[in-house]
MARDOFI-932715 format. One record per residue (C-alpha): residue number from 1; x, y, z. Coordinates in nm, 4 decimals, decimal comma. Layout:
<rs>
[NUM; [X; Y; Z]]
...
</rs>
This chain:
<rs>
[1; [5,1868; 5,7658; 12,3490]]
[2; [5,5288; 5,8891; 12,5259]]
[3; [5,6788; 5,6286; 12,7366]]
[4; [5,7185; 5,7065; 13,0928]]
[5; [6,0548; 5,6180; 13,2869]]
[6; [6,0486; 5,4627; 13,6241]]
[7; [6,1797; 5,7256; 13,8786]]
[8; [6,4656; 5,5759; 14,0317]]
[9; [6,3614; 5,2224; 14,2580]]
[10; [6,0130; 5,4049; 14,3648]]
[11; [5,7358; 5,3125; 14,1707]]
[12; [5,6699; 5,6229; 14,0479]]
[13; [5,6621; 5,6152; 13,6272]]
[14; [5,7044; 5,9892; 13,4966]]
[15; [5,7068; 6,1978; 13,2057]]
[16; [6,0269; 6,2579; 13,0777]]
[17; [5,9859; 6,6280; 13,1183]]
[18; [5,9369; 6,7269; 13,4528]]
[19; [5,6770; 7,0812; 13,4538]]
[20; [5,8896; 7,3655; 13,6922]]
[21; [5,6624; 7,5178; 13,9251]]
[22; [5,8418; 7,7943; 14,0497]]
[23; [5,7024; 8,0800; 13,7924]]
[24; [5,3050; 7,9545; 13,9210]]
[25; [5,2060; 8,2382; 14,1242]]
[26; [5,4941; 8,4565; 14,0382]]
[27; [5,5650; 8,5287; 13,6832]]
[28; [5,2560; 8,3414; 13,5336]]
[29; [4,9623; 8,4503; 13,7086]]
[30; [4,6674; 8,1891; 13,8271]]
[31; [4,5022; 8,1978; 13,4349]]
[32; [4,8566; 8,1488; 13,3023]]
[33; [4,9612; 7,8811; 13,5147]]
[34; [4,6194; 7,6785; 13,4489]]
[35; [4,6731; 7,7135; 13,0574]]
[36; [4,9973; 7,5637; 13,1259]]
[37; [4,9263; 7,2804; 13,3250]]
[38; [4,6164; 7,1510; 13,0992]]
[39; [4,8529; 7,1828; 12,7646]]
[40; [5,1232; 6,9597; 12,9643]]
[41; [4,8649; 6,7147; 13,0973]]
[42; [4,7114; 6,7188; 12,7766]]
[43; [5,0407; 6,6433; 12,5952]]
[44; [5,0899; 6,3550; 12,7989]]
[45; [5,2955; 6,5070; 13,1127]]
[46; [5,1953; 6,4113; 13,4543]]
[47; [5,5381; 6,5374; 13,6689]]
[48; [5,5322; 6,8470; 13,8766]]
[49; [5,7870; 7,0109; 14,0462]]
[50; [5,7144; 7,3046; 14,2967]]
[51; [5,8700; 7,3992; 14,6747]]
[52; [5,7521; 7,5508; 14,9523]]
[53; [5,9550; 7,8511; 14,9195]]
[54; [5,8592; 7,9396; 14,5814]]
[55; [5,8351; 8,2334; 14,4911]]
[56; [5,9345; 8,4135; 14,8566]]
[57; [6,1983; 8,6121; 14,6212]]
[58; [5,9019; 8,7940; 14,4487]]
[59; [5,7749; 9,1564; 14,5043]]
[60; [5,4662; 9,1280; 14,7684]]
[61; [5,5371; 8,7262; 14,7830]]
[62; [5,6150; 8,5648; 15,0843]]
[63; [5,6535; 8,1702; 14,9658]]
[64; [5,3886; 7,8842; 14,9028]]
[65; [5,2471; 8,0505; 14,6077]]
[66; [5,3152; 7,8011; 14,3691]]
[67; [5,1958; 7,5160; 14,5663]]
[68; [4,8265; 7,7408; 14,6456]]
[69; [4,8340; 7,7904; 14,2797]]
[70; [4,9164; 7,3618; 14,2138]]
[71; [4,6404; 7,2940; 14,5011]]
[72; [4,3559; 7,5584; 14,3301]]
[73; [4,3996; 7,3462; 13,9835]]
[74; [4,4306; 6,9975; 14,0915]]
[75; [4,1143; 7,0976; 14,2998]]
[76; [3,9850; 7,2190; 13,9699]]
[77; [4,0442; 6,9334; 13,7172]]
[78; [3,9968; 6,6910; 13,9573]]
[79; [4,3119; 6,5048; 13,8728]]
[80; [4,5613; 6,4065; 14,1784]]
[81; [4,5927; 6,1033; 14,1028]]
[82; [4,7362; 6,1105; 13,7398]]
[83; [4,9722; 6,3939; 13,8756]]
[84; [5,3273; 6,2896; 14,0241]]
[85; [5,4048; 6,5696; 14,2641]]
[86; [5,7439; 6,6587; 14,3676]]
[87; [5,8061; 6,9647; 14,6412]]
[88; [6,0767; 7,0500; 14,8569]]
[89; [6,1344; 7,1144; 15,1982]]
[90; [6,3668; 7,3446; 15,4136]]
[91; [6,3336; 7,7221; 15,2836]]
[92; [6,0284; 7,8766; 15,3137]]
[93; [6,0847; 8,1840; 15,5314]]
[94; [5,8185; 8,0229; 15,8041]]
[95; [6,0243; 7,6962; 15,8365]]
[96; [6,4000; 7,7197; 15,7124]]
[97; [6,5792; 7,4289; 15,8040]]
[98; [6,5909; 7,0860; 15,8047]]
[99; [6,5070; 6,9810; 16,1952]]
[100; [6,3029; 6,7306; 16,2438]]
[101; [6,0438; 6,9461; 16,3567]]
[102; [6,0513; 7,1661; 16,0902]]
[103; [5,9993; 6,9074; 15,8518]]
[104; [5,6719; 6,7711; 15,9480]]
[105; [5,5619; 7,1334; 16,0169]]
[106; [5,6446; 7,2230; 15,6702]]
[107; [5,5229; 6,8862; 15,4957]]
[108; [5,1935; 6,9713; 15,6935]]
[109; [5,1731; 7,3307; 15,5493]]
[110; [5,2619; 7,2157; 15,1922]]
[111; [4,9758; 6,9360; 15,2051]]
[112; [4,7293; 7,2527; 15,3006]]
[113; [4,7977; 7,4630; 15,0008]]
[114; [4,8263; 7,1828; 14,7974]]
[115; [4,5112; 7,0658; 14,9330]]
[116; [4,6017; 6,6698; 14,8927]]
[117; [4,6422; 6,4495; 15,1747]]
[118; [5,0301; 6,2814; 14,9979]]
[119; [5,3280; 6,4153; 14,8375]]
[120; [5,4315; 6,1702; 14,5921]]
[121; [5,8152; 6,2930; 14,5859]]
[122; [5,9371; 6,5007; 14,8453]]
[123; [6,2746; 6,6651; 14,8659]]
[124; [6,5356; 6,8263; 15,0827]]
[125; [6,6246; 7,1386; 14,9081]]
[126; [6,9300; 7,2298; 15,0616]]
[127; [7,0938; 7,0067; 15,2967]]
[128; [7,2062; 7,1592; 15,6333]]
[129; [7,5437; 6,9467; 15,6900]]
[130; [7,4798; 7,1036; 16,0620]]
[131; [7,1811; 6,8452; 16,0912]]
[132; [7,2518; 6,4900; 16,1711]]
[133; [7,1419; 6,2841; 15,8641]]
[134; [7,0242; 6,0503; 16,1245]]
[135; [6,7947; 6,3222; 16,2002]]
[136; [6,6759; 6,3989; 15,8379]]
[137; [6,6004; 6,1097; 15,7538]]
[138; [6,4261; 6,0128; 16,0729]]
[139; [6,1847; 6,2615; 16,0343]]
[140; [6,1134; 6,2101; 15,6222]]
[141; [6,0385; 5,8203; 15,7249]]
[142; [5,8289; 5,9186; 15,9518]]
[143; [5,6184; 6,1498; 15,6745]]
[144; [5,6344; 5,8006; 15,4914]]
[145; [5,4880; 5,5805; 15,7576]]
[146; [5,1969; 5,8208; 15,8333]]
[147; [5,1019; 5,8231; 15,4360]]
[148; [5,2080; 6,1858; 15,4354]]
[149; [5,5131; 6,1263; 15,1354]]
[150; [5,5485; 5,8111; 14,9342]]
[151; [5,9095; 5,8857; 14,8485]]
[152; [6,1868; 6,0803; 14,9320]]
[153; [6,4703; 6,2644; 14,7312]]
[154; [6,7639; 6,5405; 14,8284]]
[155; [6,8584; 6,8426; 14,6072]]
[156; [7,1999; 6,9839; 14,6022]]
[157; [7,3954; 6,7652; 14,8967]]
[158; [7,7155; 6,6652; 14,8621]]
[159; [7,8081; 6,3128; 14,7570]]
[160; [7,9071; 6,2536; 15,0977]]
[161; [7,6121; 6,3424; 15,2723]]
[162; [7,4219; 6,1619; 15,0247]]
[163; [7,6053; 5,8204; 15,0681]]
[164; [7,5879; 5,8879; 15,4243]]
[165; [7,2085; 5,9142; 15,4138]]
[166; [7,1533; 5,6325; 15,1809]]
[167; [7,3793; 5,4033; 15,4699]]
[168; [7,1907; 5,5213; 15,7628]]
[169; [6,8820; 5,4469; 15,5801]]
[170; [6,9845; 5,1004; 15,4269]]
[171; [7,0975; 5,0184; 15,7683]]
[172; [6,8053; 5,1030; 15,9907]]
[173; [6,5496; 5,0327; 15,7419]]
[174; [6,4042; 5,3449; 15,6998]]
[175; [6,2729; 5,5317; 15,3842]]
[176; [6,5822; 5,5934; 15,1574]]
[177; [6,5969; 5,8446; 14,8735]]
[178; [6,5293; 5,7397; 14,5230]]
[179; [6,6283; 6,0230; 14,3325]]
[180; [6,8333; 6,3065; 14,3238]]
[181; [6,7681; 6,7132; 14,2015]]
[182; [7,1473; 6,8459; 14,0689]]
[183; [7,1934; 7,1701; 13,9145]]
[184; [7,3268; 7,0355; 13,5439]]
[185; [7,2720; 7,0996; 13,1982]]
[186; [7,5341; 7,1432; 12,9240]]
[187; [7,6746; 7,4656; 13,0228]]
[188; [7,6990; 7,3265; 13,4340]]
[189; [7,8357; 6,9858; 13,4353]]
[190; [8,0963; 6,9828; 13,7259]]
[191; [7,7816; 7,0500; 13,9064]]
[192; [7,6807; 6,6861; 13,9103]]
[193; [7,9401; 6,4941; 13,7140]]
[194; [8,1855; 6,3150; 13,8696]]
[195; [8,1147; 6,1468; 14,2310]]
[196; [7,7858; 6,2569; 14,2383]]
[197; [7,7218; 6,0811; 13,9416]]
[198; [7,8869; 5,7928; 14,0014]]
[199; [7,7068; 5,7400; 14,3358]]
[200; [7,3545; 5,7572; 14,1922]]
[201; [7,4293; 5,5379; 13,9122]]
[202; [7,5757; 5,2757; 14,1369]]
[203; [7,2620; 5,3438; 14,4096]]
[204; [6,9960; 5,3634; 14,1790]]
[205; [6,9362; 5,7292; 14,2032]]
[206; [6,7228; 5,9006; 13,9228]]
[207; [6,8425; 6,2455; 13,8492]]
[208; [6,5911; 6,5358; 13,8094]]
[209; [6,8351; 6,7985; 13,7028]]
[210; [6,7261; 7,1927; 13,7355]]
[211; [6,8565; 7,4829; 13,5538]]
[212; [6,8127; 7,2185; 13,2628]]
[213; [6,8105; 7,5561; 13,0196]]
[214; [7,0894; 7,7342; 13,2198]]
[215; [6,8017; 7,9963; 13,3436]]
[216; [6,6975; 8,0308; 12,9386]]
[217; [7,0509; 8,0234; 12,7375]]
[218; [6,9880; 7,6731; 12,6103]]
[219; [6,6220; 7,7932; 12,4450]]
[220; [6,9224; 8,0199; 12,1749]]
[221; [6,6902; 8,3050; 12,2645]]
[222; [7,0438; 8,4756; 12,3984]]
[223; [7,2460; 8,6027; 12,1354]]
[224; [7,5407; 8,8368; 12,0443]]
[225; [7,3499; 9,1921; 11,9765]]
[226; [7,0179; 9,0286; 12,0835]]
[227; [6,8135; 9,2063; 12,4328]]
[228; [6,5675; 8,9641; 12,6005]]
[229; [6,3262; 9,1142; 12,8333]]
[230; [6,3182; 8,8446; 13,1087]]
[231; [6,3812; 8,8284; 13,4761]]
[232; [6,6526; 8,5978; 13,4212]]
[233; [6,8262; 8,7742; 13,1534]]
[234; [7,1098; 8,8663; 13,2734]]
[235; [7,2140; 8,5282; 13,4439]]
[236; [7,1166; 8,3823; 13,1071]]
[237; [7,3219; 8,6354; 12,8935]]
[238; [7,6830; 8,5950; 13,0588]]
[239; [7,7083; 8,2437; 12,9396]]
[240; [7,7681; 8,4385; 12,5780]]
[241; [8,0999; 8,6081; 12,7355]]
[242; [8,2480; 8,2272; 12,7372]]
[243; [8,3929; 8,0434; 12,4494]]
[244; [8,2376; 7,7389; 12,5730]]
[245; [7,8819; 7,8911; 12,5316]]
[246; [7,9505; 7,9984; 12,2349]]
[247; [8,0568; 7,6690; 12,1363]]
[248; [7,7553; 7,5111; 12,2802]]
[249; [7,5178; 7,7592; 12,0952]]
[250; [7,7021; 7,6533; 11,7598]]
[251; [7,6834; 7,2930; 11,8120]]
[252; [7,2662; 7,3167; 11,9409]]
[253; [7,2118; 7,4779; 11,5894]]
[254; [7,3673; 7,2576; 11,3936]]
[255; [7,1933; 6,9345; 11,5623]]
[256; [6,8399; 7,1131; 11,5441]]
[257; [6,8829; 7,2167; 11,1793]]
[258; [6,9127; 6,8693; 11,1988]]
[259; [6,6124; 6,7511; 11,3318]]
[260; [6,4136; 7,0859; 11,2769]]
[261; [6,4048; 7,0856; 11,6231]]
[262; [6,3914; 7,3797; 11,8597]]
[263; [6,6957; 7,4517; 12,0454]]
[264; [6,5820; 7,4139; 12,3876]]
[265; [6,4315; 7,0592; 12,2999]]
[266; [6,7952; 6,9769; 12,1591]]
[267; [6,9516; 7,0866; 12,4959]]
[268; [6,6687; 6,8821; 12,7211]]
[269; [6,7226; 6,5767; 12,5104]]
[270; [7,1129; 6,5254; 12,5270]]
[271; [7,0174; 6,5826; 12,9762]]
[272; [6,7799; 6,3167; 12,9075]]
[273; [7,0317; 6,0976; 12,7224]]
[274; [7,2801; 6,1308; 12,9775]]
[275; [7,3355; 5,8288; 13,2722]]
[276; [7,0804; 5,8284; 13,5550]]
[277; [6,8654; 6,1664; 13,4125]]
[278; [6,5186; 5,9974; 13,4229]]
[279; [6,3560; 6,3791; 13,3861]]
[280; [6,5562; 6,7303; 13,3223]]
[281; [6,3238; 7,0162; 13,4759]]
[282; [6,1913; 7,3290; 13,2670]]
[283; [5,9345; 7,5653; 13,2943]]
[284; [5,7356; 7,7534; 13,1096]]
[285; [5,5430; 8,0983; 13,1952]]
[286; [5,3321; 8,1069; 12,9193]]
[287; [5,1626; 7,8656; 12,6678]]
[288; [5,3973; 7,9745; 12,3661]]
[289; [5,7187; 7,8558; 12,5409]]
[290; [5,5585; 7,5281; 12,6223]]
[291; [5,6125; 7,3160; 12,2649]]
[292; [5,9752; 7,3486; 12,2992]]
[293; [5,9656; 7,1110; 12,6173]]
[294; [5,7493; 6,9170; 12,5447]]
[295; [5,9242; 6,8385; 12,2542]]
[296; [6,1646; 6,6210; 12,4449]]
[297; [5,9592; 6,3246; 12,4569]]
[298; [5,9290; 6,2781; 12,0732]]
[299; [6,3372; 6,3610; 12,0385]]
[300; [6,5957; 6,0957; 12,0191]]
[301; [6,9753; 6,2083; 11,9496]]
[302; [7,1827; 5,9587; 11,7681]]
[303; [7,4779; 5,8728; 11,9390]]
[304; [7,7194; 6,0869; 11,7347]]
[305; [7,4747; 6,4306; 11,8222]]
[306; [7,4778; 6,3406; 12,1836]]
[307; [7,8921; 6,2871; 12,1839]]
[308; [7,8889; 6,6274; 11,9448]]
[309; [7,7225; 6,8098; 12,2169]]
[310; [7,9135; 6,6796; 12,5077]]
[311; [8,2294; 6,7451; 12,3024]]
[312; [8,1233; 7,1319; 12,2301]]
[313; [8,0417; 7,1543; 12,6453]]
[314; [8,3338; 7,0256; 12,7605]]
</rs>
């Protein structure tokens, strides 16, 4: 059985691949998503990341889809408590913003469609450096202390807001965040490394990163000559112009030929080798694109792979 990794200080233990929500309701429709969920249960997988604004981008979508879609099968299989479930707060069209207002209202209106009476981890999605963090955080411990949230977590904040809300938190004794949602994987590295980095590994912080594939590039499916019909595609494709994705491409290969290994389960497992990653984030839309994820649990990188890749991504 895969081991599970303690999120962070909470006491939260987690797969080490956490399940993106955001193509439920969107890009996988309700049969899809199902499919989906019982092969990752099945396989072992228990973490689930969604937010309350996904998937307000789509055509004839207005937000909360994914979290109706999370709250129709947890109703279904009869499972919420062997599920660690992660949404965000702050922009759903309905309640943008991190007020403390807005917070309960939308922690109240993500407990309805997910039809559970907790959030196990819930997250800031963007911070608004125009809110007080006094404020913020006010409000989240609040969430705590009625039952609503057992823990707390930001996505993309800046180092100094995040210190700042860890002190104000430490200080008052209030609910402090235990883990952290960057943007990083090995094309995107400036996007967490460095201070941000450094504060979570001397705070405790467990990293969650998203864009763990870089929006598909790190699955190899992107290559020179090669059209992918995806709605991500082109995001995914200009990482090809650059010599460093290139390089990056070359030096996945070689380390699954290696371990005749996909490449996207080469990619998640240096993020999960890296300091403080307790869980890189990846979905999948359908059941075929599933395997490769999963595959991070069973994947260990010698220490000469992992330095190979972070050599090839610098």
């Amino acid at each position: 059985m895969t081991s599970l990794r303690t999120l962070g200080s909470s006491d939260l233990q987690v797969f080490p691949l956490a399940l993106g929500g955001n193509v439920f309701g969107w890009t996988a429709d309700l049969d899809q998503s199902f499919a989906v969920l019982d092969a990752y249960t099945a396989a072992g997988g228990n973490f689930v990341d969604t937010a309350d604004v996904y998937s307000a981008w789509g055509e004839g979508l207005s937000g909360g889809e994914s979290e109706t879609v999370l709250g129709k099968w947890l109703a279904a299989r009869g499972n919420r408590d062997g599920v660690v479930l992660a949404t965000k707060v702050g922009q759903h069209p309905e309640y943008p913003g991190l007020s403390a207002a807005n917070i309960k209202a939308a922690a109240d209106a993500s407990l309805r469609r997910l039809g559970t009476d907790h959030i196990d981890l819930y997250y800031t999605h963007y911070d608004k450096p125009e809110v007080p963090v006094e404020e913020i955080i006010g409000a989240l411990d609040e969430l705590v202390r009625a039952g609503k949230v057992r823990h707390i977590a930001a996505s993309n904040i800046s180092a100094e807001r995040l210190e700042a809300s860890l002190d104000f938190s430490e200080r008052e004794g209030l609910a402090r965040y235990v883990a952290l949602q960057p943007h990083y994987n090995l094309v995107s590295r400036d996007t967490y490394e460095g201070e941000l980095q450094d504060l979570a590994a001397r705070t405790g912080l467990a990293a969650v990163p998203y864009y763990a594939l870089a929006a598909g590039f790190l699955t190899g499916k992107y290559r020179p000559g090669t059209a992918v019909d995806s709605v991500r595609a082109g995001g995914a494709a200009k990482h090809l112009e650059s010599e460093r994705g290139r390089r990056v491409l070359a030096a996945l290969d070689e380390v699954a030929g290696a371990h005749d290994a996909p490449v996207a389960t080469v990619a998640l497992a240096w993020l999960a080798a890296q300091p403080t990653v307790a869980a890189p984030i990846a979905s999948a839309r359908t059941m075929e694109q599933l395997p490769a994820l999963l595959g991070v649990a069973g994947l260990s990188l010698t220490e000469d792979e992992v330095a190979r890749l972070t050599r090839a991504s610098a």
